[in-house]
C-alpha positions in Angstrom: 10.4 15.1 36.5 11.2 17.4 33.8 7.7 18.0 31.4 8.6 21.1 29.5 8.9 20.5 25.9 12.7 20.0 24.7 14.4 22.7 23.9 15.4 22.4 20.5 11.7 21.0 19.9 10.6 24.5 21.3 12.7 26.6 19.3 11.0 24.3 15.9 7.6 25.0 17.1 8.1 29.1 17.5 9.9 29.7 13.9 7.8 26.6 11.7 4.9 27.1 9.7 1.3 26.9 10.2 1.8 23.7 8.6 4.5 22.7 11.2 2.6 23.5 14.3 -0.2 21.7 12.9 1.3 18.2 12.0 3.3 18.8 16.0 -0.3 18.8 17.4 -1.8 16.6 15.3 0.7 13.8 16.6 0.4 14.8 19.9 -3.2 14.3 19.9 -3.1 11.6 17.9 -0.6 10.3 20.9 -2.8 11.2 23.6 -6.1 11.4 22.7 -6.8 7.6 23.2 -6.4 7.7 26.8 -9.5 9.8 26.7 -11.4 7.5 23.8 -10.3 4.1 26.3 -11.0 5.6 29.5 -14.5 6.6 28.5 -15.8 3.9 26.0 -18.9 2.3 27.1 -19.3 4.9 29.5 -23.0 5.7 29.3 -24.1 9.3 27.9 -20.6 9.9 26.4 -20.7 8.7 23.1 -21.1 12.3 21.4 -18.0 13.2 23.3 -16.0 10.1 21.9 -17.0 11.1 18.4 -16.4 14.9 19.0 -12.7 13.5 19.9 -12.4 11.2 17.1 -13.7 13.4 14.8 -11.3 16.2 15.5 -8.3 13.9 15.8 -9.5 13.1 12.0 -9.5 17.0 11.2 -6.1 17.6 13.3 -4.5 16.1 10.3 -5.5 17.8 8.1 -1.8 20.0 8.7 -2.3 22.1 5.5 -5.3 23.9 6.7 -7.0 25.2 9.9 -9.9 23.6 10.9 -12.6 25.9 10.2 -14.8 24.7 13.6 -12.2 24.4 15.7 -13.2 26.8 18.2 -16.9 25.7 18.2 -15.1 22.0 19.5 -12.8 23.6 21.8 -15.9 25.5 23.4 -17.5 21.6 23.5 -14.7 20.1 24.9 -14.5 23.0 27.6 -18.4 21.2 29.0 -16.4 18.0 29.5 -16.8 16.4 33.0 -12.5 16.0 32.8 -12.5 19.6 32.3 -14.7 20.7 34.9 -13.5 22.7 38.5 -14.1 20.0 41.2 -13.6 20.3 45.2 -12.6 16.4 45.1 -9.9 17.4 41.8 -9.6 14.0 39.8 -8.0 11.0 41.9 -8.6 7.9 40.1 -6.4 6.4 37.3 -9.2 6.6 34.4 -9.9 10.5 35.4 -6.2 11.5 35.4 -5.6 9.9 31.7 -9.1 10.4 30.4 -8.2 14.2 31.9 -5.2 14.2 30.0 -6.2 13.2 26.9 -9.4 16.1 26.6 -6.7 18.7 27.7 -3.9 17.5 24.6 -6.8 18.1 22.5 -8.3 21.6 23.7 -4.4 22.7 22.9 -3.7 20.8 19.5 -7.1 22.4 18.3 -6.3 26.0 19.5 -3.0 25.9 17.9 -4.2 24.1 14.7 -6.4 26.7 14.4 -4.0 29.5 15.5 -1.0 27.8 14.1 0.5 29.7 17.2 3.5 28.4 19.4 1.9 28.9 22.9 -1.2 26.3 22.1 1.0 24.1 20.9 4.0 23.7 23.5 1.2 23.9 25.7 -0.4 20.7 24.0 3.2 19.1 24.2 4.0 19.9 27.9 0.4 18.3 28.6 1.5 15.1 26.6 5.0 15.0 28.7 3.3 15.7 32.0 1.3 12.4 31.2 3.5 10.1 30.1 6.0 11.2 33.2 2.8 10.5 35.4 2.3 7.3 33.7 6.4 6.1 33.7 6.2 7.4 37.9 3.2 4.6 38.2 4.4 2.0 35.9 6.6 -0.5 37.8 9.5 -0.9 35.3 9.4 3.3 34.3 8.2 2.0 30.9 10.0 5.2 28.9 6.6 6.3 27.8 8.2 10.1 28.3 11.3 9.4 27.0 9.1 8.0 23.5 6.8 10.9 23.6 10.0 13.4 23.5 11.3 11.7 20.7 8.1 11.3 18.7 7.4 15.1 19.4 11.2 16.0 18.0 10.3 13.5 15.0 7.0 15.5 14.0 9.0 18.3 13.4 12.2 16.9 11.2 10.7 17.9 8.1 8.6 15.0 6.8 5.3 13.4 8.2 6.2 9.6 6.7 5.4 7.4 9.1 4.4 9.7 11.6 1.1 8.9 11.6 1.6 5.3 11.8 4.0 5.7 15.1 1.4 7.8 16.9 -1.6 5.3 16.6 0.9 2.3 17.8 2.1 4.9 20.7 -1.2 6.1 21.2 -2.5 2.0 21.7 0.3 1.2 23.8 -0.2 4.2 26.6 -3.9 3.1 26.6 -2.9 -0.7 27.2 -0.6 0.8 29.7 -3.2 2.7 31.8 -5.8 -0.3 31.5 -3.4 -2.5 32.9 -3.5 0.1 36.1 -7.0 -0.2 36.6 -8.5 -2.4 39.3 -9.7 -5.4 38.0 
């Protein structure tokens, strides 16, 4: 399974804008970032957490402008159980995409605040590695990978119209995805 970010989308992200690299993360997370929020809701002594995440996926769009604490939520999300060292490593299906999702973000927000290229292939690469994961354990190879490499290709054509709109419906439909995997 090939998860590096495409190579023409690679080449986008090193010579765009601040601007640029933030609307690329911004979809990403906006892609990804519900595994995290579905995983996790109702969990008990996590509700900060799900409102540091939607909170920042609020800010993330904000592609004009770095977010002015977005090293103060990096440093929160880095005291996340998901991004914790563990013996055991993370072997259920709500860990691995709740795990997922917290890592997209720690990336889009160091890049939207950098408006560096490293963060943010970094934040895409994560995003690929998932929905590979998630095509591998999906019975019919649902083409979640092959939707998040177009979507990342589309955030960067020039315009944000619509963009928005095609991440929360992706975003829904990965999370539908993963809950179907869960025991019952």
């Amino acid at each position: 399974m090939d998860t590096r970010v495409e190579g023409a989308v690679a080449d986008a992200v090193r010579t765009g804008d601040g601007e640029a690299v933030r609307l690329y993360v911004a979809a990403c997370a906006e892609r990804a970032v519900p595994l995290f929020i579905g995983m996790r809701a109702g969990t008990p002594d996590r509700e900060a957490d799900l409102d540091l995440c939607v909170e920042s996926l609020r800010g993330l769009w904000s592609a004009d402008r770095a977010l002015p604490d977005a090293a103060e939520r990096v440093r929160a999300l880095e005291g996340f159980p998901e991004l914790q060292l563990c013996e055991e490593g993370i072997s259920d299906v709500a860990g691995t995409y709740a795990f997922f999702g917290v890592l997209v973000l720690r990336y889009a927000l160091l890049a939207h605040a950098s408006a560096e290229a490293d963060p943010a292939l970094s934040c895409g690469h994560v995003a690929l590695t998932a929905m590979g994961l998630l095509d591998q354990n999906l019975p019919d190879g649902a083409g979640f990978r092959a939707e998040e490499e177009t979507l990342q290709a589309r955030s960067l054509s020039g315009g944000a119209a619509g963009l928005w709109e095609a991440s929360v419906a992706a975003g829904r439909e990965r999370v539908r995805a993963v809950l179907g995997r869960l025991p019952r």
